[in-house]
N, C-alpha and C positions, 0 to 999 in steps of 0.2 A: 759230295761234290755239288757244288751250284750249278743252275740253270736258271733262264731268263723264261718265266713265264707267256707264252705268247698271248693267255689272255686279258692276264689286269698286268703284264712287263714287270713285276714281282721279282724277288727272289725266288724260283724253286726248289726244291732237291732232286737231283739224282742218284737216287742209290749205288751202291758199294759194286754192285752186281750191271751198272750202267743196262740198266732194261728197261726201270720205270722212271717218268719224272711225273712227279708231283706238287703239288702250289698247298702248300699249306693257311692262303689268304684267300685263295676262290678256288680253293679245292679241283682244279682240273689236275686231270691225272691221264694219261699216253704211255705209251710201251715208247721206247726209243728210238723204233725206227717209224713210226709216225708224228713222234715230236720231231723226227728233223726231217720231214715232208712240210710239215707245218713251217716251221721257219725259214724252209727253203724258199717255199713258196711266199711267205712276206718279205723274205729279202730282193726276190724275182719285182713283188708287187713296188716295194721301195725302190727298185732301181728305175722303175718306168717313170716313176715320177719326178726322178733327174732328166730322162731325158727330153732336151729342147725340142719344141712342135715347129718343126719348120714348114713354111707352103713349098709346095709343087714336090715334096723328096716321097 
């Protein structure tokens, strides 16, 4: 199974056994439930950057 590499946004793999993902291009490697802290947390970062800076809110 694929996965999006959080550090060069790569193809990764996820193994059969979905525990580890892997980057076979820069080699980052995460157990699975720290890979999706990891993109959680860039998806949280991507969203604050939609939201419009409004004055006085």
């Amino acid at each position: 199974m694929d996965a999006r590499c959080p550090e060069c946004e790569k193809v990764a793999i996820l193994n059969d056994e979905i525990t580890i993902v892997k980057c076979p291009h820069c080699n980052f490697e995460a157990d699975y439930d720290t890979y999706l802290e990891i993109m959680k947390d860039q998806a949280i970062n991507m969203s604050y950057d939609y939201i419009p800076k409004r004055p006085g809110i």
